[in-house]
N, C-alpha and C positions, 0 to 999 in steps of 0.2 A: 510489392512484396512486403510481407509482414516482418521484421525485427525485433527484436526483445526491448531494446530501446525505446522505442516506436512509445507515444502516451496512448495510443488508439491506433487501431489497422481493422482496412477491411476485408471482406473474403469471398470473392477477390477485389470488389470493388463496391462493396454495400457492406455500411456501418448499422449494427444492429444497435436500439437507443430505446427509448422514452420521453414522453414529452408532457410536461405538467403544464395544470392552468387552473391559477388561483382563483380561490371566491373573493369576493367583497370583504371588510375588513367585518370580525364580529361585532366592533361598535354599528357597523351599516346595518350587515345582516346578521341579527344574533341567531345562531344555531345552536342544534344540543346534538351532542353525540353519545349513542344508544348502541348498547352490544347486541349483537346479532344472537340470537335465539339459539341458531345452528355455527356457533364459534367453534373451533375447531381447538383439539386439548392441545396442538403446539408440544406436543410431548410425549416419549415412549412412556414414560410411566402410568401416563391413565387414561381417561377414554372419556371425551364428554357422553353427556345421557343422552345426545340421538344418534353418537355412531355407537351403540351398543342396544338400544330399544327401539325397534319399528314403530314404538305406537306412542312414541317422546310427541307427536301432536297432539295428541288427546291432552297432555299436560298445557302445550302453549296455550291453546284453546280456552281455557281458563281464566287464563292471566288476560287483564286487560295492559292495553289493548286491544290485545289480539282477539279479546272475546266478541266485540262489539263494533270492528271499526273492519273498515279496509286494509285495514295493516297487513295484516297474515299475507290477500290477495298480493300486497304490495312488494312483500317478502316473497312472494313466491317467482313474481315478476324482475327483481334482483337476483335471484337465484337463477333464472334462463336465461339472464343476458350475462352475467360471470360462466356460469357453461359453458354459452356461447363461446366466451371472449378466455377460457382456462384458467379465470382467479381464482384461486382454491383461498384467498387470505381477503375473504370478507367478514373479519371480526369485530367489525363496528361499521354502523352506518350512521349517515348527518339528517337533520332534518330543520328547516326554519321553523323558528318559534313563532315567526307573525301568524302562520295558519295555520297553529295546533295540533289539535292529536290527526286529525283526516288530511294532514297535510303530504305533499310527495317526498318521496325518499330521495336522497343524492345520492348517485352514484360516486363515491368522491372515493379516491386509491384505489387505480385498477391498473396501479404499474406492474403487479404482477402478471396482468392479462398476456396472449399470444406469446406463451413462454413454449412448452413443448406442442408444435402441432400433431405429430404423433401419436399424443396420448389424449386419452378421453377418459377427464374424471368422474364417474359416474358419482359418485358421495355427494358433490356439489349440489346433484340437482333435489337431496336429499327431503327440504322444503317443501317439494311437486310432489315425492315419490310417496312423502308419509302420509302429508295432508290431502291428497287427491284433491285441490282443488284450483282454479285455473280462470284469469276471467274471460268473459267472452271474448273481446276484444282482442286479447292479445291470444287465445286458441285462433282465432280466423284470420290472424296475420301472419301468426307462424306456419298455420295451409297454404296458406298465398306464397311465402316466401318458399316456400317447397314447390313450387308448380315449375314447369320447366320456362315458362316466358316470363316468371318473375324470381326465378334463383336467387338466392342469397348472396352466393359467390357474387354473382353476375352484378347485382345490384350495388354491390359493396364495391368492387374494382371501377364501376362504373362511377361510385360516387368520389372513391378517394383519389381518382387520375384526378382530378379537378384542385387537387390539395397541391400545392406550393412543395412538401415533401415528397410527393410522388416518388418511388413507390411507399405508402404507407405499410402496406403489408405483402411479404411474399406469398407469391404464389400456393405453396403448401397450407400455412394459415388460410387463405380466404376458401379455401377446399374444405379444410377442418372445419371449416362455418355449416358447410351443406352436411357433410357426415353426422357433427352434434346434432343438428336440425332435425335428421331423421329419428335418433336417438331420444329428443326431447317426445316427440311427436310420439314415439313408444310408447314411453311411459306415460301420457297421458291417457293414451289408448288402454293400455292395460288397468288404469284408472276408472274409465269407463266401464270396462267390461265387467269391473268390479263393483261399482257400484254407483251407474248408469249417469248418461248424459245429466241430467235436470241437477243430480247432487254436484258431480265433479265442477260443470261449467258455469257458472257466478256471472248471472247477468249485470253487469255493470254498465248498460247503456240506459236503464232506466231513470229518467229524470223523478227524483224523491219528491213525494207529494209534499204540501202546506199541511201543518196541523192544523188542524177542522174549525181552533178557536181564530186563524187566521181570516180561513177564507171565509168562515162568517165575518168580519169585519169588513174584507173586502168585499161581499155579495152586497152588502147592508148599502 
């Protein structure tokens, strides 16, 4: 039973927590940390410009970046896995300086994740809903994780029984995973219908050709 005294109690017998794990030191791996596009105002008094303008992508689009790289795609792929996970507090992200601007994003502070399973933030996936766009790859994994022999739920309790922590997530949250899922998969549909498979979905499997002064070199 729980006390006032008590430094921690559980209820009735599961402590709810968080668990951090550090990067490498910036002298190893130097990173830079970059505000999120879709920062959130932290505040009744004002309203950033995409929770108040649907068409706030047209402007990132612009801005490099986002105009010219994978980035946006990359951002949008952050944006479905905080969803997923209910981090509404992605207002910076990391990224190592060794591989530059096309480098991969860190998901780095997602203590806020699997807070209310309850609730489904739809704002969060706001990234997906404005810019309609999505890459392949991660559209035909999130159908896959929807199918009933590869459930998300399913996949995810399957994986985390294997953790030392066991149970990593209650029962409720891993449910919440299949609900967002369905919810994701919405809006990209409605995406589509708007303005068709070929725009929305960003082939990202194609391996980028040699510029022409290469492979002449190499033909030669």
């Amino acid at each position: 039973m729980c006390k006032t005294e008590y430094a921690v109690c559980g209820s009735p017998h599961l402590l709810e927590g968080s668990l951090s794990a550090f990067l490498p030191s910036l002298n190893l791996a130097p990173r830079l940390s970059i505000p999120n596009p879709w920062i959130r105002s932290y505040s009744f008094e004002g309203k950033e410009e995409w929770e108040v303008n649907p068409l706030y992508c047209n402007t990132v689009r612009e801005i490099y970046p986002y105009s010219n790289s994978n980035r946006l795609l990359n951002i949008v792929d952050m944006a479905i896995f905080d969803f997923l996970i209910g981090n509404m507090d992605r207002h910076h992200y990391e990224m190592f300086t060794k591989f530059g601007d096309d480098g991969f994003l860190l998901h780095l502070d997602n203590a806020r994740g699997f807070g209310r399973h309850s609730h489904d933030e739809i704002s969060i996936l706001a990234p997906l809903s404005q810019c309609c766009v999505i890459k392949r790859t991660t559209w035909l994994r999130l159908q896959l994780l929807a199918e009933p022999e590869y459930r998300l739920s399913e996949v995810m309790r399957e994986s985390l029984l294997q953790d030392p922590l066991a149970p990593v997530l209650t029962e409720p949250h891993l449910l919440a995973l299949d609900r967002r899922l369905q919810l994701i998969l919405q809006a990209v549909g409605r995406c589509i219908d708007t303005f068709g498979e070929a725009t929305v979905v960003a082939n990202d499997t194609r391996q980028p050709q040699r510029p022409a002064v290469h492979r002449a070199k190499l033909d030669t």
